[in-house]
Each structure stands twice: as structure tokens, then as C-alpha cells.
N, C-alpha and C positions, 0 to 999 in steps of 0.2 A: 855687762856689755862686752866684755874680754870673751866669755863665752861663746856671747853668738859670733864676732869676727873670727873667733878660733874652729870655730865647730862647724854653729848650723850655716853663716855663710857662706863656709867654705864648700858646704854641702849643696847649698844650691846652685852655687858656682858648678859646679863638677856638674849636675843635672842637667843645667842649661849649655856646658857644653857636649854633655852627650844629644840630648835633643837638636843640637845646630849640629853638632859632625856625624854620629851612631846611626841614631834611628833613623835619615832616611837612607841609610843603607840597610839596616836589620829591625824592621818593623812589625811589629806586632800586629798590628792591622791589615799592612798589608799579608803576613803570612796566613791569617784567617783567612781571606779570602781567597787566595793565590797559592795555596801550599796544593795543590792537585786533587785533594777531595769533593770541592763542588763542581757539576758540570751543570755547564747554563745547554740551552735547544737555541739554534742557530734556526734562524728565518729562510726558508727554500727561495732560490733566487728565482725571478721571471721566470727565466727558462727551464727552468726545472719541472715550474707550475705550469707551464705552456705542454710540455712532454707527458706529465703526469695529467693532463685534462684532453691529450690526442689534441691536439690543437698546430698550428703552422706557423711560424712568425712568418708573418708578410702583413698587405696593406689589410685590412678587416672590412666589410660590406660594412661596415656601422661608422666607418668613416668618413665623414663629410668634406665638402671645400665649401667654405665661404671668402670671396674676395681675393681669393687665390692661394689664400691659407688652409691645409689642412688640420682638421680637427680629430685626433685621435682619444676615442674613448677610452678608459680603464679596463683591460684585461678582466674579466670574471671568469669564474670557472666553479663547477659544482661544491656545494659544502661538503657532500659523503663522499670526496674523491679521495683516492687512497693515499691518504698523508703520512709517511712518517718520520720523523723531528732527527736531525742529526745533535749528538752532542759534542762536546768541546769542552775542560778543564777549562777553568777560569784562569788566567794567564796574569801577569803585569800588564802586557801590552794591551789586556783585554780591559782595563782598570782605567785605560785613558778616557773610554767613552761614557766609561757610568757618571752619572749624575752624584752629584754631592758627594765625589770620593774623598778631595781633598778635606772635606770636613770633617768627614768619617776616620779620615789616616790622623788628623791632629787630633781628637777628642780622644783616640784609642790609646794612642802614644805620649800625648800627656797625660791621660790620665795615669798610665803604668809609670811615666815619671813622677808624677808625684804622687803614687802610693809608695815608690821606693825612698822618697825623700820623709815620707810618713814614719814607713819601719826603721829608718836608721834613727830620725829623730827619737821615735820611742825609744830604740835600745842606746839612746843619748841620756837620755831622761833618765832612764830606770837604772844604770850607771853612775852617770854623775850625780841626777839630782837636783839643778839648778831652780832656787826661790825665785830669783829676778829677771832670769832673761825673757824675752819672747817668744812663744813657741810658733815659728816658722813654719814647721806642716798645717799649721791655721788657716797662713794666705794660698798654700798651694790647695787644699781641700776648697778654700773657697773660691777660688781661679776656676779649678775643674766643675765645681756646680755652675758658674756663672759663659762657662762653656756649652754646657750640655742643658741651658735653659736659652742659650743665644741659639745653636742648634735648632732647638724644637721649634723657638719662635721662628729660624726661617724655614722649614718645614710648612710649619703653618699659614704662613705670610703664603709660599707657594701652592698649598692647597686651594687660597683662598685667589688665586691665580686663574685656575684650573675652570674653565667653564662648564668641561661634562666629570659625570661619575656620582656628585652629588661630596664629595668630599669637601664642600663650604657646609653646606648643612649639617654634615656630621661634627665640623669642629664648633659649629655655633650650639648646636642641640647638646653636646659633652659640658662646652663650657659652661653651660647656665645647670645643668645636671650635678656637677663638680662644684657648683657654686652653691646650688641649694643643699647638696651634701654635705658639704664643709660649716655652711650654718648648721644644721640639722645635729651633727657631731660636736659644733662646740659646744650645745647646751645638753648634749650628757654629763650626767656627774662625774665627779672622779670614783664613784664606788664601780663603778663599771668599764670605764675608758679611763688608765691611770696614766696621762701623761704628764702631771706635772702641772699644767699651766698654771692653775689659779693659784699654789702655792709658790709658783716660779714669778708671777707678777707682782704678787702681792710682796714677794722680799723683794721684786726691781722698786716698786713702788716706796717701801719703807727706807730702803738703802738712798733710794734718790734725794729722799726727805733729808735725810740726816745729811747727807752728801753739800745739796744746796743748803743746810742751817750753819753748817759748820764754813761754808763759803760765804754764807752771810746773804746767799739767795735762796727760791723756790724749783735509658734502655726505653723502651715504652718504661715500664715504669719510673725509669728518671722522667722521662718526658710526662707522666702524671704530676707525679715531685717537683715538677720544672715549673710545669702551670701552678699550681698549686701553694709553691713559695711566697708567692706574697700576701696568700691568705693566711699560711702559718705566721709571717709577719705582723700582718695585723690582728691576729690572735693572740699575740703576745703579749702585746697592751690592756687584751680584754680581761681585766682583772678577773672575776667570778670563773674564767674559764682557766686561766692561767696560773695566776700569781696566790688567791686565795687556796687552790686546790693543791698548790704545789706545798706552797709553805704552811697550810693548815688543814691535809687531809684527812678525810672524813674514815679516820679506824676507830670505830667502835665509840667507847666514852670519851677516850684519850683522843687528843689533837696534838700528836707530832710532826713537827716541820721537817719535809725534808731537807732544806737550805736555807742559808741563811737569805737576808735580802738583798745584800749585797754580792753574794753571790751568782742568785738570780738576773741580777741587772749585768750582772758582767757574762751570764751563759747567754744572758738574751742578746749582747754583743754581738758573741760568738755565731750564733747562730744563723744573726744576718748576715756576716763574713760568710759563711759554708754558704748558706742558699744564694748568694750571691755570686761565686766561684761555682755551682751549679749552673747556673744561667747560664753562665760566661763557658762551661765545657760543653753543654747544649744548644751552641747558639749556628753552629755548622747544621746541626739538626733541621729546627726553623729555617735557618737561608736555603737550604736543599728544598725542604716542603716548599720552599715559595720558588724558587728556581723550577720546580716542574707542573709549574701553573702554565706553564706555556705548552707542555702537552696535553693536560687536562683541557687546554679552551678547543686545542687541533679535535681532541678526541669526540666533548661535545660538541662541537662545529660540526662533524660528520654523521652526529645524528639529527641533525635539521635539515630540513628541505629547501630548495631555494640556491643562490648561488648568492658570492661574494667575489668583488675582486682582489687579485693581486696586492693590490698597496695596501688594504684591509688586512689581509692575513697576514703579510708581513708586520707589518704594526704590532697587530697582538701577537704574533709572536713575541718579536724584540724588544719591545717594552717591557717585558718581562725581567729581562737581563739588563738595561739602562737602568732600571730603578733599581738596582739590586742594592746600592748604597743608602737608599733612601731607609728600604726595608731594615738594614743591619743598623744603622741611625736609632729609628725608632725603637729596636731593639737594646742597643748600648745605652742610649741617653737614659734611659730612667733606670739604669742598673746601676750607671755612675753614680747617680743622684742617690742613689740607695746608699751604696757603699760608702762613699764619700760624707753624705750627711750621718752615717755612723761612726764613722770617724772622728768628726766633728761634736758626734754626741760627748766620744770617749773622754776626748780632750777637753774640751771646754764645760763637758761636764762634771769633771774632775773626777771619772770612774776608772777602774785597773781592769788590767789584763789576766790577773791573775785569780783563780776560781776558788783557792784557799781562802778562809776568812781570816787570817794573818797577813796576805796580800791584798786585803782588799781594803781602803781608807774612805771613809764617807765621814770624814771630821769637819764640822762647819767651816766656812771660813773664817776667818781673822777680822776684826779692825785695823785696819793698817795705818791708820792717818797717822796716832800717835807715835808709832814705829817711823813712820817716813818722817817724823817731824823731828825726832831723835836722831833721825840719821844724817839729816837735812844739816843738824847743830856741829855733830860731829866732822862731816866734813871740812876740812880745811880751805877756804875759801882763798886758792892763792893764784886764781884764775878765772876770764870769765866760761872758759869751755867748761870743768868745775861744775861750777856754778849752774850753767845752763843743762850740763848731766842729771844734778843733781834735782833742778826743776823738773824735767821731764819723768825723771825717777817717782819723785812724787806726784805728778797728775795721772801718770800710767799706775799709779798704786789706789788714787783715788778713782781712779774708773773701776780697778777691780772690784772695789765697796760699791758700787751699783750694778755693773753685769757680772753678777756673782754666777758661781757653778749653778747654783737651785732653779736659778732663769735661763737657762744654756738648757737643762734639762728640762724643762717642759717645753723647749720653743724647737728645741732640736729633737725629743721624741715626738711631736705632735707632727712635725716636716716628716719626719723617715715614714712612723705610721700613715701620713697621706699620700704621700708616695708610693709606696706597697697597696694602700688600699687602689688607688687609681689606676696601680698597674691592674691587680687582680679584677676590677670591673670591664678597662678594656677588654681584657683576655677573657673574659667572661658572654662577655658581648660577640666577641669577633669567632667564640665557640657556636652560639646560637644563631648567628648569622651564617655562618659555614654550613650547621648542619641543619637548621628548619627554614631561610627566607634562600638560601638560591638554590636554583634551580639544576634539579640532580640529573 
């Protein structure tokens, strides 16, 4: 317990004041957006569009009086008229009007909070060493996912807002898709999709037994590599493709592994960290693609016939630029989730960082009870603070004999692998929609 007051709280202390005084001075979030690389298209004002259509501002023939009031119609002007889109760097002050920014600046910034309360805890760990204490980048890994799923949920809440576009339909059509997918995945065997589970429940389920008897109860090419990342993701789990091939390649009579499996489990780490910091050095990429969807709609708009008004083309214009936080949202939240529930693989799956098979430990766990129950004896009961330490020492030891590492590892690979997969079908989708259902 000295530990964690010595250390890791001291550690989060220091985080949570840099997030209350640091970040919202030197943001991470905001300098993605606002460091002068994106430029959003600004909406042509009336009069611009009145000039550009040879038009007068004055009273209009299509003006009417009823009861003494006039009625002034909506400005129109041709679709093929010669538009073209001023830009503008994305600014701080331009950041006030976007939609879901503040969500965006917190989700970005704690998460980089606690990925840094992560790496220090690790090089605490790997350091010291500590049997008994808590490991504290647990709650903040798990704080960040339970962020970036409150996120999506109001995302989606809002979608389901939204009366045109058809974006209700789309989140209820994914949802039951995503549902019947995830049934479909869990009755593959493990010879093919190795995540663990049935051998990761089946020791929660033994542990629990024993637990309750003893209780006495029951570039373009990044941007290829970018899309592409969470299919090599969920590659990685494909055992026949992967993990067979790697550690039992087919040379000749002989089957020499090139690794061990332990080492394997800790590259496959790794490699979600790197594809993950891919995404995140690619994502200025993406927000630019969608920042000049608002020239592309001026550009098709000019090859239609017909006219449109004023408050129409503004709109699509600037809409474009208000949702820009939605867009980057959608983008972060499932990369967090990524990283994040990798992290939590590492830890709570009790896997190392290190790719040597002398750094690498996959030694089962322990029975602890009768150690805690030794140690329970030992203590000198000359207090009830003591006392009540020494209780909670012991229940926190008997939990570890039921959510052992072996169940952390199938319930936490089977999470990152759905996630990677989920992204990789969005982006799969959102490919074949762009390039064969609209309209070119």
C-alpha cells in the first residue's frame, strides 16, 4: 500500500493536475485541428451570390403583400453558376462553432493523459516490481474506453435525432449486422480465431468454484496501410494465417518456429501500438478529405440543371465545417478503444513488453489464498486500521484466484479483435459507398 501512496498516486495526482491547469493551454486536440494545416471552404455570403447570379438587391416581382405584410421569398440562383469556395485555416476561434468540439478536446487529451500515466506506470513495474499493490493505469485505461463508448453513444443518440440523410437507418441496419456478426464469430473454434475465451472462462469458471468452496459458498500508400490496419489487426488472431504459419512454417520435412509464442503475443502488441500511431499521424489526411466535400458538392451542384437558393448552398456548404468534430470523433473513438483495450490486454493479461524469451513470463498464476492466510497470521493485530488492511489484502487476493490473467486474455483479445474488425467493415463500406452508390 506504501507503494501506491509513494508512486502510482502520486502519479495521478500530477496528471490531474496537468489536465485542470496544462492542457487547456497546450492541447493536443486542439493543435490537430488548429495548427494551420486544414483549411475548411467558407459559405459565399448573399451578396456575393446575388453579384455572381447578375442579380439587384431590391424589392423582387415574387414578392407579395398579404394584410399588409410582405412576404419575401428565398433568393435562388442558377446551379452552374460560377462558384468558387474561398478557404480559411482552421483557427481556435473557428473551433467555437463546431459541433461536439468540447467532447473531442476531452476524449483527445485524456486519453494522452492516461497513456502517459500508462508508460510511467510500466517503467514503475518493470523497476520495482511490486506483488501487492494495484496497478492504477487499469482505472485510467478503463475511464478512457468508458469515454470513448459515452462519445459514440451521443453521436448516435444524435444521429438518431436527425430526420433527413437516412443516418437512423444506417445505425440500426450496422447494429443488427454487428450483432449477428459477433454471434456468427463466437461459434468459430479456437483452431481458427485464437482468442482465448473458452479456455479464459472455463479457468473464471473453475477458479470461481474453488473461490466460493473455500468461502463455504457457490503517403497514398500510408493511407493504403491506414485503411488496411485493422484488417491486419484482425489477422492476427486468425490463427491458420498467422500464428500457425509463423511458429510452424512449412520448410520442407522440417517445421522450424520462427518464435517463440510468447514472443508472438508480445509482437502482436506491438504492432497494434504502431498501427495505431499510423492512424493517429493520418488522421489530418482524412479530416482534409472530408473538409473538401464542400467543394466537391459546389462542383457537382454546377453540373445540374435547375436552380437552388441561397440558404440551400450555404448550408451545404457549412455544414461541412460545423461537423468537422463529429467527423474527427468518429475517427479517435475507435482508435482509443483500440489502443487502450491493448493496453489493458498487456496488463491484466499479464503479457511483457519485451520480444526476448528471457523477458517474456507466461508463468501461471499462483494460489494465493493460503499465502494470504499466512500472511493474515503474521500480521500483528495491534490495530483495527491493521486489521481492516489486512482484510482487504486478502479479498483483493481472492479475487485475483477468479479474474485470473488466462480470462483478461480471452475477454480482452476478443474486445481489441472486434473492434479492429468493426472498424475495418465501416471503412470497407464507407469505400464502396463513395466509389459505386453516389452519384459521380
Amino acid at each position: 500500500m506504501e507503494g501506491v501512496i509513494g508512486v502510482q498516486l502520486v502519479v495521478t495526482m500530477v496528471m490531474a493536475s496537468v489536465i485542470q491547469k496544462i492542457i487547456p493551454h497546450y492541447s493536443l486536440a486542439r493543435w490537430l485541428l488548429c495548427s494551420g494545416s486544414l483549411r475548411w471552404y467558407q459559405h459565399p455570403t448573399e451578396e456575393e451570390l446575388r453579384i455572381l447570379a447578375g442579380k439587384q438587391r431590391g424589392k423582387s416581382k415574387k414578392d407579395r403583400k398579404y394584410n399588409g405584410h410582405i412576404e419575401n421569398k428565398p433568393l435562388t440562383i442558377p446551379k452552374d453558376i460560377d462558384l468558387h469556395l474561398e478557404t480559411k485555416s482552421v483557427t481556435e476561434r473557428d473551433t467555437i462553432a463546431l459541433h461536439y468540439f468540447p467532447e473531442y478536446q476531452w476524449l483527445v487529451d485524456f486519453t494522452v493523459a492516461a497513456t502517459v500515466v500508462y508508460v510511467v506506470t510500466e517503467v514503475y513495474y518493470s523497476i520495482v516490481k511490486p506483488s501487492q499493490e494495484m496497478n492504477i493505469s487499469v482505472v485510467w485505461c478503463l475511464l478512457v474506453l468508458a469515454f470513448a463508448v459515452k462519445v459514440l453513444f451521443s453521436l448516435t443518440t444524435h444521429y438518431f435525432k436527425v430526420e433527413e440523410g437516412g443516418e437512423r437507418s444506417v445505425c440500426v441496419t450496422f447494429g443488427f449486422f454487428f450483432f449477428v456478426k459477433a454471434m456468427a464469430i463466437l461459434i468459430v473454434t479456437e483452431n481458427y480465431l485464437e482468442f482465448g475465451l473458452e479456455s479464459g472462462f472455463s479457468n473464471f469458471s473453475e477458479s470461481a468454484m474453488q473461490f466460493l468452496e473455500k468461502q463455504g459458498l457457490e503517403s497514398q500508400t500510408l493511407l493504403h496501410i491506414n485503411f488496411l490496419a485493422p484488417l491486419f489487426m484482425v489477422l492476427l488472431w486468425v490463427k491458420p494465417i498467422t500464428k500457425d504459419y509463423i511458429m510452424n512454417p512449412p520448410l520442407g520435412k522440417e517445421s522450424i518456429p520462427l518464435m517463440s509464442e510468447d514472443t508472438f503475443d508480445t509482437m502482436r502488441l506491438w504492432i497494434i501500438i504502431l498501427l495505431c500511431a499510423l492512424r493517429l499521424a493520418m488522421m489530418r489526411s482524412h479530416l482534409q478529405a472530408y473538409l473538401n466535400l464542400a467543394q466537391k458538392s459546389v462542383d457537382q451542384m454546377k453540373k445540374e440543371a435547375g436552380r437552388i437558393s441561397t440558404v440551400d448552398l450555404q448550408k451545404m456548404v457549412a455544414r461541412v465545417f460545423y461537423y468537422l468534430c463529429v467527423i474527427a470523433l468518429q475517427y479517435v473513438a475507435p482508435l482509443v478503444m483500440l489502443l487502450h483495450t491493448t493496453l489493458l490486454l498487456k496488463t491484466l493479461g499479464n503479457y511483457s513488453w519485451g520480444i526476448y524469451p528471457e523477458l517474456s513470463s507466461n508463468t501461471p498464476v499462483e494460489n494465493s489464498l493460503l499465502h494470504n492466510s499466512a500472511y493474515s497470521e503474521s500480521v500483528p493485530a495491534d490495530g483495527k486500521m491493521k486489521v481492516t488492511v489486512v482484510q482487504i489484502t486478502m479479498a483483493l487476493g481472492s479475487l485475483k484466484n477468479i479474474f485470473t490473467p488466462l480470462l483478461f486474455r480471452g475477454l480482452l483479445s476478443f474486445l481489441t479483435w472486434w473492434v479492429a474488425a468493426c472498424l475495418f467493415s465501416t471503412s470497407l463500406f464507407g469505400l464502396f459507398y463513395h466509389q459505386y452508390l453516389t452519384v459521380a
